[in-house]
C-alpha positions as a Markdown table, in Angstrom:
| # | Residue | x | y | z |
|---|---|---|---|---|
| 1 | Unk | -79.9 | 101.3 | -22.7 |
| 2 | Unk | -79.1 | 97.9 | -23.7 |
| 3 | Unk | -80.6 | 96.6 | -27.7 |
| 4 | Unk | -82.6 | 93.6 | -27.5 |
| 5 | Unk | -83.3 | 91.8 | -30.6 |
| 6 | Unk | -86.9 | 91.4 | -32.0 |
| 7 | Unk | -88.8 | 88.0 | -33.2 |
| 8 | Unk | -88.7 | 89.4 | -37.0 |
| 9 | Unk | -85.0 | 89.9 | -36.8 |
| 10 | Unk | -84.2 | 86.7 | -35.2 |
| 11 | Unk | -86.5 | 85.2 | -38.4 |
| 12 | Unk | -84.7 | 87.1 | -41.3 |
| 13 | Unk | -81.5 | 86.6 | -39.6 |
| 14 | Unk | -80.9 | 82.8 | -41.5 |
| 15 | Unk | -82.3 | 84.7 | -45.1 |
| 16 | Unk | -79.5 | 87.5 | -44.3 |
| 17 | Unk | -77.1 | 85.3 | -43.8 |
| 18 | Unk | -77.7 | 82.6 | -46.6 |
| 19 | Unk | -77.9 | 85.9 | -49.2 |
| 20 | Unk | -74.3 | 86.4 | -48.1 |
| 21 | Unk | -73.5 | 83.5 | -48.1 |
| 22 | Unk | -74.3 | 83.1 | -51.7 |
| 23 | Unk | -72.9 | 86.4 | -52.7 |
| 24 | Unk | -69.5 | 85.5 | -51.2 |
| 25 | Unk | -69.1 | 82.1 | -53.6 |
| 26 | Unk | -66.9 | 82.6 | -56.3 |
| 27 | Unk | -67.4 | 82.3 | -59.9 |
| 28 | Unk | -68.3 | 79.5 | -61.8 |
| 29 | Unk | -68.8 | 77.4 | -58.5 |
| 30 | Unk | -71.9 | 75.2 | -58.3 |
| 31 | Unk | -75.2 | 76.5 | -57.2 |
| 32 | Unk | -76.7 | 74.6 | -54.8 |
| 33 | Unk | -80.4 | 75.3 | -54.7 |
| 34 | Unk | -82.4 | 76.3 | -51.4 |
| 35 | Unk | -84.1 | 72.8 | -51.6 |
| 36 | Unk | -80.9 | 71.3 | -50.6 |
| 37 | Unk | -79.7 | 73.8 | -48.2 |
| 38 | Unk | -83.1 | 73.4 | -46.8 |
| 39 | Unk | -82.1 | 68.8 | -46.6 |
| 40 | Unk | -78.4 | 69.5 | -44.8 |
| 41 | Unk | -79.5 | 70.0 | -41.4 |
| 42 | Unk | -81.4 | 66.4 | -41.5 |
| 43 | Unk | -78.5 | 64.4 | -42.8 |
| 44 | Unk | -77.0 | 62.1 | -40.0 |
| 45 | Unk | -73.6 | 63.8 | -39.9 |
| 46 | Unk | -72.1 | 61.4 | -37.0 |
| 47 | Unk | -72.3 | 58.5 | -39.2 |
| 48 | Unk | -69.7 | 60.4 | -42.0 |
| 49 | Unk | -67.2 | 61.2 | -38.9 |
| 50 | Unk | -64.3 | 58.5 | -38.6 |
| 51 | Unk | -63.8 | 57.0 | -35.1 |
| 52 | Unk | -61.9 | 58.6 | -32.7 |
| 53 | Unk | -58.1 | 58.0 | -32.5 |
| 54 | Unk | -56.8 | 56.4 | -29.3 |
| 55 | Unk | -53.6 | 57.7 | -28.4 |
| 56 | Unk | -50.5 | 55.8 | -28.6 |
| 57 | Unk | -48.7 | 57.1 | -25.6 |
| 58 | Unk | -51.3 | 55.9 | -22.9 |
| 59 | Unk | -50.9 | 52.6 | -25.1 |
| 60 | Unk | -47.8 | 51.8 | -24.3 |
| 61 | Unk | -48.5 | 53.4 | -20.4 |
| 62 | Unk | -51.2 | 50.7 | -20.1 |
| 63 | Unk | -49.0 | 47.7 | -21.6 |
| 64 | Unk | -45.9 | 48.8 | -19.0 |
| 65 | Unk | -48.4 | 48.7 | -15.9 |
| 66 | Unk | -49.6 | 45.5 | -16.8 |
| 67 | Unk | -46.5 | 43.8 | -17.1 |
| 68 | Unk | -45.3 | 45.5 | -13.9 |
| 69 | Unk | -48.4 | 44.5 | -12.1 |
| 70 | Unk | -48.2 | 40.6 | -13.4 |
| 71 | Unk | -43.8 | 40.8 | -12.3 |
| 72 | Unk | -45.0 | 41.9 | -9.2 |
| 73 | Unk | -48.1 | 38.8 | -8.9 |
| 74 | Unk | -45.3 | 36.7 | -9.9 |
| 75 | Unk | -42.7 | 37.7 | -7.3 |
| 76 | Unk | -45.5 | 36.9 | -4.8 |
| 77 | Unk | -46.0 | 33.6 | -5.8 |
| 78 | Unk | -42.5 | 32.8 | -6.1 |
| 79 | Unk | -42.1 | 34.1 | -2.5 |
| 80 | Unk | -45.2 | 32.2 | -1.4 |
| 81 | Unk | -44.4 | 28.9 | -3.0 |
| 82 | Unk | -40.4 | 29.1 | -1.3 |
| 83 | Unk | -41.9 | 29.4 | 2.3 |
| 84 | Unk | -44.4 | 26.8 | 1.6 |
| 85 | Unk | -41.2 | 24.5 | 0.4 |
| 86 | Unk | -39.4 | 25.3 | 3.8 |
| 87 | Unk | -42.3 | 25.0 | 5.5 |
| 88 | Unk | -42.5 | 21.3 | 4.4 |
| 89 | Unk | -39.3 | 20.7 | 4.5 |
| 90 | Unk | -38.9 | 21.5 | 8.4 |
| 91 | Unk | -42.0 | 19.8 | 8.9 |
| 92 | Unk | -40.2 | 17.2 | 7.7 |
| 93 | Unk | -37.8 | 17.3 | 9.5 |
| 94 | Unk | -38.7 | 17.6 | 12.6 |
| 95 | Unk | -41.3 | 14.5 | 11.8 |
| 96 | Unk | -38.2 | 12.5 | 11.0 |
| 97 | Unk | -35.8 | 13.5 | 14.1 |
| 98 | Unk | -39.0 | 13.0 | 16.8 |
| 99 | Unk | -38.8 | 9.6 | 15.1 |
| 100 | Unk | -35.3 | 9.0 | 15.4 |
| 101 | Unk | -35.8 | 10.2 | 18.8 |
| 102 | Unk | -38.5 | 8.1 | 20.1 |
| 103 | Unk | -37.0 | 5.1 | 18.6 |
| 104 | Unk | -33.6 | 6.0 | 20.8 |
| 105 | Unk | -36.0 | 6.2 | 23.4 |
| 106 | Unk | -37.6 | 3.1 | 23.0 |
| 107 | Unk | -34.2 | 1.2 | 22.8 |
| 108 | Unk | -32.9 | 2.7 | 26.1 |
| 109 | Unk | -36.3 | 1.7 | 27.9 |
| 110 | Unk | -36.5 | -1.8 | 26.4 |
| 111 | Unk | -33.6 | -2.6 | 24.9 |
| 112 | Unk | -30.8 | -1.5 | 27.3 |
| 113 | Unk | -30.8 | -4.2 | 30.6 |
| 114 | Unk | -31.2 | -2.1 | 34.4 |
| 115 | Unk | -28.4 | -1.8 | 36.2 |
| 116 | Unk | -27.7 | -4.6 | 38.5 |
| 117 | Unk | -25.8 | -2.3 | 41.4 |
| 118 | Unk | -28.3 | 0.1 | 41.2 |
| 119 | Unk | -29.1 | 2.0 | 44.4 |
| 120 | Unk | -32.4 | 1.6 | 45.5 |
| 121 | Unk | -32.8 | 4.3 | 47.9 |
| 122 | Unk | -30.4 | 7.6 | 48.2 |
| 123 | Unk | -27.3 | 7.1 | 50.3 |
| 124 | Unk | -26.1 | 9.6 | 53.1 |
| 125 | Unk | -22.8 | 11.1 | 52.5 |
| 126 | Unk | -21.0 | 9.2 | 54.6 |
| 127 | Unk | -22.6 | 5.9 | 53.2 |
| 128 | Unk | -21.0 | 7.2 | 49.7 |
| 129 | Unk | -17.6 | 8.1 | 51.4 |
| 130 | Unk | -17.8 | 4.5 | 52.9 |
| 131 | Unk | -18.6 | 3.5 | 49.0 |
| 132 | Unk | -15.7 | 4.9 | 47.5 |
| 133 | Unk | -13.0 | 4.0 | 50.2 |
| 134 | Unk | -14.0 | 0.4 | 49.1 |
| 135 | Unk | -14.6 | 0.7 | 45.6 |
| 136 | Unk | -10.8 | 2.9 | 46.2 |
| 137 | Unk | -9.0 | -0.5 | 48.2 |
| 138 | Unk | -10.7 | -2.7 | 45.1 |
| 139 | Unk | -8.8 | -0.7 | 42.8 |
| 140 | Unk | -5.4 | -0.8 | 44.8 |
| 141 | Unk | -5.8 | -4.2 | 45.0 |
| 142 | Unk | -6.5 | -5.0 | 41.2 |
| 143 | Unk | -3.0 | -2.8 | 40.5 |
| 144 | Unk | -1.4 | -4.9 | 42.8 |
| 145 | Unk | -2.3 | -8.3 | 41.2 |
| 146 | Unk | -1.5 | -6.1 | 37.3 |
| 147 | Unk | 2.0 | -5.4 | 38.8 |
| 148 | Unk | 2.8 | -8.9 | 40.1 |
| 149 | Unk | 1.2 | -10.4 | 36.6 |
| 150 | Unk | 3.5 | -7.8 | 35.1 |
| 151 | Unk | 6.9 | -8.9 | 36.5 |
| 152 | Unk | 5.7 | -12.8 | 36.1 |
| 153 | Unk | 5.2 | -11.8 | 32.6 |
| 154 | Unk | 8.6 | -10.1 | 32.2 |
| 155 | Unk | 10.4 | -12.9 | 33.8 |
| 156 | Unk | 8.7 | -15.5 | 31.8 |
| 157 | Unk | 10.1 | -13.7 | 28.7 |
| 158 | Unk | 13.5 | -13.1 | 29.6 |
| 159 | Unk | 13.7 | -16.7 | 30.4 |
| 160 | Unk | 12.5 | -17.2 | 26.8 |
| 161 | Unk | 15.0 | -15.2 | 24.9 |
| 162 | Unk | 18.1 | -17.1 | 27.3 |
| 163 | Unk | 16.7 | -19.8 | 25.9 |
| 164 | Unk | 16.6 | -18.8 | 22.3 |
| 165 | Unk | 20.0 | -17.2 | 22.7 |
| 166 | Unk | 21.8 | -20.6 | 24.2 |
| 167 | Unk | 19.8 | -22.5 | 21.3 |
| 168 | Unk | 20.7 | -20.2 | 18.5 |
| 169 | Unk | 24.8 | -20.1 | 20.4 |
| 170 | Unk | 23.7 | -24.3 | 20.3 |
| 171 | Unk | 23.1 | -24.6 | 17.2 |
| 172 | Unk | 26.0 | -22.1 | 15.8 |
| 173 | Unk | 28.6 | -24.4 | 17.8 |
| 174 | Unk | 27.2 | -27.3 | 16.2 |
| 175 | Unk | 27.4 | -25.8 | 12.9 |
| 176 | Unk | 23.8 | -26.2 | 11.9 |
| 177 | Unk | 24.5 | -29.8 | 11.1 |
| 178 | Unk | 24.6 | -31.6 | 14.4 |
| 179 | Unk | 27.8 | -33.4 | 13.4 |
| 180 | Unk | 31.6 | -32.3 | 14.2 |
| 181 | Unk | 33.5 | -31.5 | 11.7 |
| 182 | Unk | 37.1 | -32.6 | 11.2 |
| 183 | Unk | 37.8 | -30.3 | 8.0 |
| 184 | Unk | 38.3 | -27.4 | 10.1 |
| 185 | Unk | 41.5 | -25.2 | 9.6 |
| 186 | Unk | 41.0 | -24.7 | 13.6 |
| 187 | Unk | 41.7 | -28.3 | 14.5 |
| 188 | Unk | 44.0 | -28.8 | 12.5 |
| 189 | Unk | 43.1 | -29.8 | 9.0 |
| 190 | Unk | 45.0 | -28.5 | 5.8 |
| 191 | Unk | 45.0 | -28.9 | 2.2 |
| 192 | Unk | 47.7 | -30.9 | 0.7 |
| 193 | Unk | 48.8 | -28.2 | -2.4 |
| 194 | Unk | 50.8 | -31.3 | -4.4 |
| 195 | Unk | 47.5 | -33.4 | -4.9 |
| 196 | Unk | 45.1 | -30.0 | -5.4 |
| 197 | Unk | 44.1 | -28.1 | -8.6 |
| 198 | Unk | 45.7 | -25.2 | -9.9 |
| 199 | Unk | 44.0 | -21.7 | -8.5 |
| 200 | Unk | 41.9 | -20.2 | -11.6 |
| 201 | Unk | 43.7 | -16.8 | -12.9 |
| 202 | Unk | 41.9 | -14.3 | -14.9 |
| 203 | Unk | 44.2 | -13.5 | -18.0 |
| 204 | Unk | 42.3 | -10.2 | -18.2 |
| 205 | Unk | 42.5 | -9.2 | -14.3 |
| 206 | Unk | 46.1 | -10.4 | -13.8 |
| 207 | Unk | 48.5 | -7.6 | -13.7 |
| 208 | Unk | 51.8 | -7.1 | -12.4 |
| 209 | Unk | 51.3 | -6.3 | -8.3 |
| 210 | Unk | 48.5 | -9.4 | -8.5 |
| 211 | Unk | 51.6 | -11.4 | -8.3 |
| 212 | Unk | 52.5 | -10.3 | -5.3 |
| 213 | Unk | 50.8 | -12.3 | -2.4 |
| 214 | Unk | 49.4 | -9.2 | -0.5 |
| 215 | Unk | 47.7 | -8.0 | -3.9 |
| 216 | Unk | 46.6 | -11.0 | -4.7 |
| 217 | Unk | 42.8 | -11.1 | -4.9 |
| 218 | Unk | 42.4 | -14.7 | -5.6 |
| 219 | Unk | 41.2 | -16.8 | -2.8 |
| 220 | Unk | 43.9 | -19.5 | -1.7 |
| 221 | Unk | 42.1 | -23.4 | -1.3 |
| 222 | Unk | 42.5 | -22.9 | 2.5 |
| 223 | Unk | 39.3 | -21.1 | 2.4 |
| 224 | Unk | 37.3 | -24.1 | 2.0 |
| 225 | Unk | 38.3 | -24.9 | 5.6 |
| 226 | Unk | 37.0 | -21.6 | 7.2 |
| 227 | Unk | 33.4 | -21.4 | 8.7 |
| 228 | Unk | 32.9 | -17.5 | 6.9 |
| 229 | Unk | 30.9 | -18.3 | 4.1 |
| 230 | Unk | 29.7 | -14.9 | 2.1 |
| 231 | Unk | 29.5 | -14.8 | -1.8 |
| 232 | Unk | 33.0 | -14.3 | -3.4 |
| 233 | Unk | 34.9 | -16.0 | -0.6 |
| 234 | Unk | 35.8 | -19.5 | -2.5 |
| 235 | Unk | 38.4 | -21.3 | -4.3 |
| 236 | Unk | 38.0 | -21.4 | -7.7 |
| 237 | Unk | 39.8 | -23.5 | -10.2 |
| 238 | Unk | 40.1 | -23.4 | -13.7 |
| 239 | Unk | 37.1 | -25.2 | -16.1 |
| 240 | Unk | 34.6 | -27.6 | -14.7 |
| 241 | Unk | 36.8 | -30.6 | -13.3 |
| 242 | Unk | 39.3 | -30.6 | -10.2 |
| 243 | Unk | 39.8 | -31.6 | -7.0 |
| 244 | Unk | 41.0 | -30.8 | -3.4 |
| 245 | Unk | 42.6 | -33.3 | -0.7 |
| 246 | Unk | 42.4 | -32.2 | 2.4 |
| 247 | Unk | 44.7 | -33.1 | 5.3 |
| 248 | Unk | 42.6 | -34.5 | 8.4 |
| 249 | Unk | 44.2 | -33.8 | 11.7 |
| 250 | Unk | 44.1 | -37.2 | 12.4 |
| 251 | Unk | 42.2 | -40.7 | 11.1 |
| 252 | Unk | 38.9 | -40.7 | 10.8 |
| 253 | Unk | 36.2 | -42.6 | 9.7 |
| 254 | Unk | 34.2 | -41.0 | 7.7 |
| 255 | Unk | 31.1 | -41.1 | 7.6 |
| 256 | Unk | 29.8 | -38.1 | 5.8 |
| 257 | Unk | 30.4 | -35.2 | 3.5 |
| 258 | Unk | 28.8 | -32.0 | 3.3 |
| 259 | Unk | 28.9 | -29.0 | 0.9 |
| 260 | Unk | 27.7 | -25.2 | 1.3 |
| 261 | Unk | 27.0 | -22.7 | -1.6 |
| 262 | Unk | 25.4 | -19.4 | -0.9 |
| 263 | Unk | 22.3 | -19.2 | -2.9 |
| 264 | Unk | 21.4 | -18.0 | -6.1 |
| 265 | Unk | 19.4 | -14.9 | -4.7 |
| 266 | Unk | 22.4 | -13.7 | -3.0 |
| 267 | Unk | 24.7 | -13.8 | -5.3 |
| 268 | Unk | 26.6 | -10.7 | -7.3 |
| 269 | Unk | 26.0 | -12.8 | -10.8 |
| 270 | Unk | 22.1 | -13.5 | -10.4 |
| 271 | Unk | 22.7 | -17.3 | -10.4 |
| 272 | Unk | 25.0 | -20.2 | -9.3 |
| 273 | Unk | 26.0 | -22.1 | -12.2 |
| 274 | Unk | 29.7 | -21.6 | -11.0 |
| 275 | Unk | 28.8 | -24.2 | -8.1 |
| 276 | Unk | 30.1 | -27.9 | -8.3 |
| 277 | Unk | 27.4 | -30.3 | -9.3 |
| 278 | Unk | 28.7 | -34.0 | -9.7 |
| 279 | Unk | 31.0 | -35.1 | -7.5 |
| 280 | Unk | 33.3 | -38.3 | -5.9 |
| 281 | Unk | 34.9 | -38.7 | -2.9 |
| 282 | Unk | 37.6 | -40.8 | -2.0 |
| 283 | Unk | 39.6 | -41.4 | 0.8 |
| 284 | Unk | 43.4 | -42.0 | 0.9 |
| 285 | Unk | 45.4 | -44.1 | 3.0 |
| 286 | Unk | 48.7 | -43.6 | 4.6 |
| 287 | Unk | 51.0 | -44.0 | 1.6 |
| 288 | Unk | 48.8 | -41.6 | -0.5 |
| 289 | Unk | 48.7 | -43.7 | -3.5 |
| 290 | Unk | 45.9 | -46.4 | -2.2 |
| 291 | Unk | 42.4 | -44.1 | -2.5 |
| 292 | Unk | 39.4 | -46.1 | -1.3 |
| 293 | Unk | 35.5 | -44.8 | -3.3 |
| 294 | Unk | 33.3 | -43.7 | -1.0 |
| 295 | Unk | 30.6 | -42.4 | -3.3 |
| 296 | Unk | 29.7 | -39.8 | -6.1 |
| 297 | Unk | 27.1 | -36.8 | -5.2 |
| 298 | Unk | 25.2 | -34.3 | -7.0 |
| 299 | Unk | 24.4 | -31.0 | -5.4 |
| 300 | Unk | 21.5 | -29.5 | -6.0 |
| 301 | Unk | 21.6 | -25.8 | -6.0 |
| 302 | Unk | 17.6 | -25.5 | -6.4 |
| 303 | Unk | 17.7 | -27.1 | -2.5 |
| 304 | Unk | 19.2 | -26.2 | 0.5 |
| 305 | Unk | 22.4 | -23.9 | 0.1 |
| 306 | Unk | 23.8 | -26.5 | 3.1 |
| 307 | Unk | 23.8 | -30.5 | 1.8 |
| 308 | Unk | 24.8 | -33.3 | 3.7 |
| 309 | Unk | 26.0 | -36.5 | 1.7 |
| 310 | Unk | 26.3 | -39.7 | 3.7 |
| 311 | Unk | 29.4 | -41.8 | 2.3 |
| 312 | Unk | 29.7 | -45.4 | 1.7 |
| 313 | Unk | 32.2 | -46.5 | 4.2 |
| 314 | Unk | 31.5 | -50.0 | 5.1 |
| 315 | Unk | 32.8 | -51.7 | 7.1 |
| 316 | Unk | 34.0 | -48.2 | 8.6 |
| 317 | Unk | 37.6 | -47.5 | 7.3 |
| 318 | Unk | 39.6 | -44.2 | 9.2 |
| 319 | Unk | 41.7 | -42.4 | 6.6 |
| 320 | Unk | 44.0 | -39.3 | 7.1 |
| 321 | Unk | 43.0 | -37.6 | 4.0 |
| 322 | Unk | 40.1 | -36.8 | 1.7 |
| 323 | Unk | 39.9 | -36.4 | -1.8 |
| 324 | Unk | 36.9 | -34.5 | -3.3 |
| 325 | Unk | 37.0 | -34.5 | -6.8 |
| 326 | Unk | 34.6 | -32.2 | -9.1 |
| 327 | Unk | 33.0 | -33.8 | -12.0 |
| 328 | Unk | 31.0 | -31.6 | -13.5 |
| 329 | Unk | 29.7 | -28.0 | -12.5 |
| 330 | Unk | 25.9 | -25.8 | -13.3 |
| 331 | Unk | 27.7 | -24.3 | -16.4 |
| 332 | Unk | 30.1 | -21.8 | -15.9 |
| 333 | Unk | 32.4 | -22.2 | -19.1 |
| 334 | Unk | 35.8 | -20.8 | -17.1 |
| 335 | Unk | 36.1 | -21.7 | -13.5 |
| 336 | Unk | 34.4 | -23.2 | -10.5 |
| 337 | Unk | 34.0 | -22.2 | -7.2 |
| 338 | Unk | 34.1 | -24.2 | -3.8 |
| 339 | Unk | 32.8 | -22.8 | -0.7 |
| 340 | Unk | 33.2 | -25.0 | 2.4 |
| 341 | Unk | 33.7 | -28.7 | 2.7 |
| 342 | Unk | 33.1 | -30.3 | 6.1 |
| 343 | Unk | 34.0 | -34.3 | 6.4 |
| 344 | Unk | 32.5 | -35.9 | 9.3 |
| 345 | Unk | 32.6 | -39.1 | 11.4 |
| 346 | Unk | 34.0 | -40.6 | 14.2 |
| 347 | Unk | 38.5 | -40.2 | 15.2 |
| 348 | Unk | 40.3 | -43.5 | 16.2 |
| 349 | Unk | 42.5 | -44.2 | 19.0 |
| 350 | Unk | 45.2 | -43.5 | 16.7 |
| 351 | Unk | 44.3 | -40.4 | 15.4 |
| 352 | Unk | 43.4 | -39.1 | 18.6 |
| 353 | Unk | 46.7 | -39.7 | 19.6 |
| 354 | Unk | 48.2 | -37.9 | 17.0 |
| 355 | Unk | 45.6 | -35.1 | 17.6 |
| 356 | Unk | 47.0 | -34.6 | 21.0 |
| 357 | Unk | 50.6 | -34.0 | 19.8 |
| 358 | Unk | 49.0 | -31.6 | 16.7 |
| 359 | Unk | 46.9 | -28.5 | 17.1 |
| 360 | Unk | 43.3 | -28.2 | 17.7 |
């Protein structure tokens, strides 16, 4: 049988236990009298508790799923904000091409003039065959008239360059001129060697086989009388003065003198101060001693490389020779050079007898 416990126990039971309680403190402790036992149970003991400690793991566990929750808000908006960008953005433009569109529109409706040859009504198929048969003979006839406009064309140009060509042959037989000239080695003129300068030689380019004719690199006077003109095929002569007398093939009066010098821009030495400048011109008579003054010249290398000199022959005297003496030259301090010389005018009787018994 179980033992229940009585009122009067459950009433001595605090007595008992404060007795031992008191018996079981050691000596010399403080004694604390029944009066304040009896005041501990009133005293407000949650007041002298310290606050609860929060725990610094679910801390850090809230601070990580806030900043996860506001990376994820912002990914949203970020994702939100781009699709409302392209959004506008092909609003845009598709706003700008219907636009473009209706303005191409507009231009083809209004702007564009109607066909003139437009059909009005549909044609049949044989009406179109009929159509392009025609349109087909147009064309034929269109190539024909191209072709024929063609060969007119081609005609009309050939005929041209003939003509160019016999002018430009024209104009080469005349000797660009206009004049004939009687100083040609291929009618018969010649230089008379007694009453002509010395050939220029080069002390420092003369050697031994230059003395021999066929190695001699030093133009001869007779080049004077030859139509090739090119740069280094003169006569030169020694310093700045000399003089040539050329050998008409019969008498003439003369009536004018001419001079060529390639030009400065084509020549090997960058300049042409080895050209004659001042000049005189006489012409001799039969016995070679009387000489008759026909005029002093200047050429002017800044001008034409081709000058024409007109002499003073009046009245009009024929002569056999010509004398063409070099005065002065543009400043080369050892030689001078002479190109061609062309003396024209008019023959006599007489010399055009003696041209028929001399070559031409």
């Amino acid at each position: 049988m179980r033992w229940k416990p009585t009122a009067e126990a459950c009433a001595s039971e605090p007595q008992r236990a404060d007795r031992l309680w008191r018996g079981n403190q050691p000596a010399g402790s403080p004694v604390v009298s029944e009066e304040q036992f009896d005041l501990l149970p009133t005293l407000d003991l949650r007041q002298e508790m310290p606050p609860p400690r929060v725990s610094k793991s679910f801390l850090s566990l809230l601070l990580r799923v806030l900043s996860v929750l506001l990376s994820l808000v912002g990914d949203v908006l970020v994702i939100v904000y781009r699709e409302v960008c392209s959004i506008r953005f092909l609003l845009t433009a598709l706003s700008l091409l219907s636009l473009f569109l209706a303005a191409l529109w507009w231009g083809l409706l209004y702007l564009v003039p109607p066909l003139e040859n437009e059909p009005k009504e549909m044609l049949t198929l044989s009406e179109y065959h009929e159509r392009v048969r025609s349109q087909g003979q147009q064309l034929q006839q269109l190539q024909a008239q191209l072709d024929k406009l063609h060969k007119e064309v081609s005609s009309v140009r050939a005929a041209n360059s003939e003509r160019v060509a016999k002018l430009v042959f024209q104009r080469l037989n005349e000797d660009f001129v206009r004049k004939p000239d009687y100083a040609l080695s291929s009618v018969g003129a010649s230089i008379d060697l007694e009453k002509t300068s010395h050939d220029y030689e080069d002390a420092n380019t003369a050697y031994f086989w230059n003395r021999f004719s066929f190695w001699n690199y030093a133009r001869p006077p007779t080049v004077i009388l030859e139509p090739d003109v090119f740069p280094g095929n003169c006569w030169a002569f020694e310093g700045d003065q000399g003089q040539v007398v050329i050998r008409l093939p019969g008498r003439v009066q003369l009536s004018d003198i001419t001079l060529q010098h390639p030009p400065p821009s084509v020549a090997h030495t960058g300049g042409a101060n080895s050209a004659p400048r001042d000049f005189a011109v006489y012409g001799l008579q039969v016995d070679d001693e009387t000489e008759v003054f026909l005029g002093k010249f200047t050429f002017d290398v800044e001008k034409s490389e081709i000058q024409t000199f007109h002499l003073q022959n009046d009245p009009p005297t024929a002569f056999p020779k010509v004398k063409i003496q070099i005065l002065s030259n543009w400043g080369h301090p050892r030689f001078t050079c002479l190109y061609r010389v062309r003396a024209h005018g008019m023959r006599t009787s007489e010399g055009a007898g003696d041209s028929a018994r001399g070559p031409h």
